[in-house]
Structures are given as C-alpha cells and as structure tokens.
C-alpha positions, 0 to 999 in steps of 0.5 A, a space after each residue: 631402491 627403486 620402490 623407495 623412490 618411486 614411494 617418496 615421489 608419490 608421497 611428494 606429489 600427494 604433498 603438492 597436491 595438498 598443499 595446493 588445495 589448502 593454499 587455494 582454500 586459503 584463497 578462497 577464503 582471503 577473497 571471499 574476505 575482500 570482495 564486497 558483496 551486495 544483497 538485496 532485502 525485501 527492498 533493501 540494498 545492502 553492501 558488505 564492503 568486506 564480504 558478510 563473512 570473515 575471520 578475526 584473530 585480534 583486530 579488524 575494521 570492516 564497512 558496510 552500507 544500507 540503501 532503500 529503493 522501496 517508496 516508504 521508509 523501512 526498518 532493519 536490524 544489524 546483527 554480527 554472530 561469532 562462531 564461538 559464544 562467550 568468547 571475549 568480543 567487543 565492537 565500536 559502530 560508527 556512523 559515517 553519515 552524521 559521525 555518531 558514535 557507538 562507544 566500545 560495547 561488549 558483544 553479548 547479543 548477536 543484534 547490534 543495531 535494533 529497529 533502524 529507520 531508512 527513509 525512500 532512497 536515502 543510503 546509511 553508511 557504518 564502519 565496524 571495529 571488532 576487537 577479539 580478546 579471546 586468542 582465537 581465530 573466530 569466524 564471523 557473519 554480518 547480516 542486515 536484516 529488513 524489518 516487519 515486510 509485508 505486502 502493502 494492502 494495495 499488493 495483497 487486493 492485486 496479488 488475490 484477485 485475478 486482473 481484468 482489462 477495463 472494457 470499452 463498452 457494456 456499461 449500459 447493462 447492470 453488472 449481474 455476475 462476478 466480473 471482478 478487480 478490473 485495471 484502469 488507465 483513466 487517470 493513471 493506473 487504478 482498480 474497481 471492482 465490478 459486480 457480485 464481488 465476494 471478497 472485498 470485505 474489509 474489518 475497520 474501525 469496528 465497522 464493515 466496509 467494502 472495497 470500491 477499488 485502489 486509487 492510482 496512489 496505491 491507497 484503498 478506496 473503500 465504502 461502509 457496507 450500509 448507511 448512517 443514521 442521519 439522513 440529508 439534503 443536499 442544501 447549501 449551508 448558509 453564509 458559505 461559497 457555493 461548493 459540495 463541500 459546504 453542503 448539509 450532505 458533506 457537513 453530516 459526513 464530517 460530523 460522523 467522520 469526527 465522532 467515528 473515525 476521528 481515533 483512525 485518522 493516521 489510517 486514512 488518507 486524503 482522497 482527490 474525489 470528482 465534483 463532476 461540475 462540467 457543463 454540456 449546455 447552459 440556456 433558459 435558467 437550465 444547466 446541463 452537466 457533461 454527467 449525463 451525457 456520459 452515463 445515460 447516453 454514450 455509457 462510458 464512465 470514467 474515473 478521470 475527472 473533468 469537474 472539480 476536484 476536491 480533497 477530503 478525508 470523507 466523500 461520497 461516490 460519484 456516479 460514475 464509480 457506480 456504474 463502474 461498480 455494476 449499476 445501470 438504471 435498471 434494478 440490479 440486486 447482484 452488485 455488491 453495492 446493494 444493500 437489501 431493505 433500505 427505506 430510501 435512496 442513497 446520495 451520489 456526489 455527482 450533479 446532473 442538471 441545476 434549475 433555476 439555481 437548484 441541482 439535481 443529483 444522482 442517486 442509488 435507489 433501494 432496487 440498486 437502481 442508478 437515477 438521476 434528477 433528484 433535487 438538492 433539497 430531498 432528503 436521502 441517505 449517506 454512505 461513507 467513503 474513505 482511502 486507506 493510505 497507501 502505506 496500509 498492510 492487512 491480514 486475511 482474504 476479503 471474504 465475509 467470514 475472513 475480512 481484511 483487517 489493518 493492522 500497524 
C-alpha cells in the first residue's frame, strides 16, 4: 500500500511538474504575442506592436510601424508567412496615415507589400487583419524587410582606405609617395586624396575619372583622367557681368558637359566650387589675390573658401585642391594628377594676380608642375570636374583593373 501511494504522488508531483511547464510555454508564448518589439533594418526602425510572431486560429488584428532614421528615403517590403502553406488565409492592410485601404486579398505569396518608399524621418503606420479559414491553429512571422541597402560610395571610398589626419605643414614639397585619403576640418568634414594614389579609379559615363575627394555633402568629387579636346583661354565672354563663369574656359566645359554628360545629369550634383577672388593688395593698376600668399608662401591650402562661391554641375579644380592632391612648383611625376605627354598646361579655376584688367592664373604644367602668372588670354587645357550626388552607390575597389562603377 505504501509502494502504491508513494507511486501515485511521484506520478502527481511529475503531473505538477508538467503542467507547469506548459503553463509557463503557454505564457511565454502569450507574452511573446503582446509585447511589442522593435528591429532595427539597415536604417530602419520597425515596431511590431503585437510581436513579429503569433498565433491565429480565426481571427486576429495586429499593427505595426515603419520609421527611417537614414538621410535619404528607403524602400522596404512587408511579407506575412504562415506555417502551414495553402491553407485558406486572407488579409485586409490598412494604412493608417492617409486610410487607404487594401481590399480583403487572399494570402497566396508570403509578400504583401512590395517596393515601399519612405521618406528621411517620416513614420508609416498599418494595422493588419488576418482571416484563418482553415480550422487550424497557424503560426505566423511578420517581417519588413529593407530594400537594395548598400553602402552610399562616399561609405565605400572611407570603408577601403585607411583615413589620415590633415597635416598642418609640408605642403611646400611635391607629394612623391602614396600619402592616401586624408580627412579634412576646413569647411566642415571632408576627404583628399594626396599622392601616388592607386585606387581611385572610377568607370563613368564611359570615360575614366579619378577620385579628388569627398565633399562635406558626402557627394564624390571626381576629375577626368585626361583632358578634352578643345583647348581655351580664359577671356571674358562679351556682353556678359565679369564672372569665371562667363568666361571661354566655363562656356567649353558646358558645351561638353551638355553634349557628354548631359544622359548622366540625375547622377551628378551641384557643387559649391571656389572662385578664390580675394584680394591681398590692390594699388598701381595691380591686384594681388590672397591665392598666392597662401600657396607659394605660407603653403597652407585650404579647401575653405574666402572668394566667391560658385554653383556648377561642371568646374574646375582650384589650385589649392592641387597642391592638396601632391603638386608643389617643382615637377612632380608621382602624383596621381600627372598626365604623361600632355602638349600643354591645364587651367586651374583660381586667379593669382590682374593687371591692367588682365588676370592671371594658376596652371598644371605637363611636368605636373603648379605655376602661377598665366594670363587669361592663352590658351591651355581643360580637365573636368563634377560630384556625384551623394546618394550615388558603386561596385568594385578603385584600382585600375577594377574601377568603380555607379550603379542605380
């Protein structure tokens, strides 16, 4: 008798034990319902009001909501996944922002929102009714899922290079080594690249270009890797207010920009470029600009601009973004600006000197040399410059056998 009793209380405490666990997977199972939970996707925030997994035996009404923190719009999908296939679902989406709603669709494909667009900080809400015919308990996963995220190609150039600090000094010598992306606090947070630079090719608009440095935007500030064919002066163009822009040099950039580059616009972006028109003196019929103190004397180039600002989908480099990059006055062959066996010198965008109502110029001479005094009126070289915007994305590493490519 003893045996039997003490055999029915093991078998009555196993029985507790039991029951207390599947009451406690019960719970766990009613919690993880209800509680809300919030993932973050690759920039998005997304909270599941009723938990990302549930269970539906009839009916059940669940929210949830979509935030983007990134600084550009996103696109996301929203799938529900039941696990049992083919079994007799259906479901209404509400939005709750503008009330638009879905009529009652059959669940046939686990997406039930495809190629969504959110807008930088804005929040989407939706409530989700879900109608399970089946006559079964059904689990169910809801999942939002980020679309095509890939690293902006500001984020790639940083993520492959190795960032150095911007010296203070040195930039009376010609850069001869690899010296690499260096970060920037001039005008805000920028990068150039400086010196025998192997892996800043970039593939675009069927051409080669090469990467001068990301602009506090995040936008790519590239150059062609050679020159056009047209060669010009600096002159004024008649009739018009005395700006760089209404020179012979701006108008053939535009005239190539519009037959080249016009089919890649959306690509590109409006840079601020430096007119650096600052004077340090003027007397005698001579104007002297700040440009050359700066470079060829104190040799502190800066990417702050104390001229004129100008706003163009194609420019020019200034001279300081030159020396920046590894020229000095001496003939520098190791820079990754040298181009060999040009016939001619290439025009900066920055003035050093006006006599008598004639500006001089800084120029790139074939050696790679960085001089100043050429008048407006020779005729030399052209070598684009442009920014990607900064939404841009690209594939590859930089190198010449594998340039960067933009891609959509």
């Amino acid at each position: 008798m003893k045996k039997i009793i003490q055999a029915i209380l093991i078998i009555l405490i196993f029985l507790c034990i039991y029951i207390e666990i599947d009451y406690n997977r019960y719970m766990k199972d009613i919690t993880k319902e209800e509680n809300p939970i919030v993932d973050v996707v690759n920039g998005l925030s997304v909270n599941y009001l009723n938990g990302k997994n549930f269970k539906i035996k009839s009916n059940k009404t669940i929210a949830f909501s979509i935030t983007n923190f990134e600084t550009e719009s996103m696109s996301y999908r929203v799938k529900l996944t039941p696990s049992i296939a083919d079994a007799d679902i259906s479901y209404e989406l509400t939005s709750n922002e503008d009330e638009r709603v879905n009529s009652v669709h059959k669940l046939e494909s686990t997406t039930i929102l495809d190629d969504m667009t959110i807008n930088t900080y804005e929040t989407q809400r939706y409530t989700l009714k879900i109608s399970n015919k089946s006559g079964k308990t059904i689990d169910f996963e809801l999942k939002v899922e980020s679309l095509e995220y890939s690293q902006k190609f500001s984020e790639t150039i940083i993520s492959n290079n190795e960032i150095k600090n911007n010296p203070e000094t040195g930039f009376e010598a010609s850069a001869l080594g690899t010296e690499g992306l260096i970060k920037n606090e001039d005008n805000g947070t920028s990068y150039y690249f400086r010196g025998n630079i192997i892996n800043n090719y970039v593939s675009f608009a069927d051409m080669t270009w090469r990467i001068v440095g990301i602009n506090p935007d995040h936008s790519v500030k590239i150059i062609l890797d050679n020159v056009i064919e047209a060669s010009s002066s600096y002159s004024p163009l008649p009739d018009t207010e005395e700006s760089v822009n209404n020179t012979e040099a701006f108008k053939t950039l535009d005239d190539w920009y519009n037959t080249t580059l016009s089919n890649y616009d959306s690509y590109i972006s409006v840079s601020p470029d430096c007119f650096d028109n600052s004077i340090f003196k003027d007397e005698n019929g001579i104007t002297e600009y700040l440009s050359d103190i700066r470079l060829l004397q104190d040799h502190l180039p800066s990417l702050k601009c104390s001229g004129t600002v100008i706003s163009n989908k194609i420019s020019l480099l200034s001279a300081d973004e030159v020396n920046l990059a590894g020229a000095s006055i001496n003939p520098n062959e190791s820079y990754y600006l040298y181009i060999p066996n040009l016939p001619n010198a290439w025009w900066t965008m920055t003035p050093n000197k006006k006599v008598n109502g004639v500006t001089s110029y800084f120029v790139v001479q074939n050696n790679g040399a960085l001089i100043k005094d050429i008048p407006e009126t020779n005729s030399h070289l052209l070598r684009p410059v442009i920014s990607l915007n900064p939404k841009t994305k690209a594939l590859g590493d930089g190198t010449k056998e594998n340039p960067y490519v933009i891609i959509d």
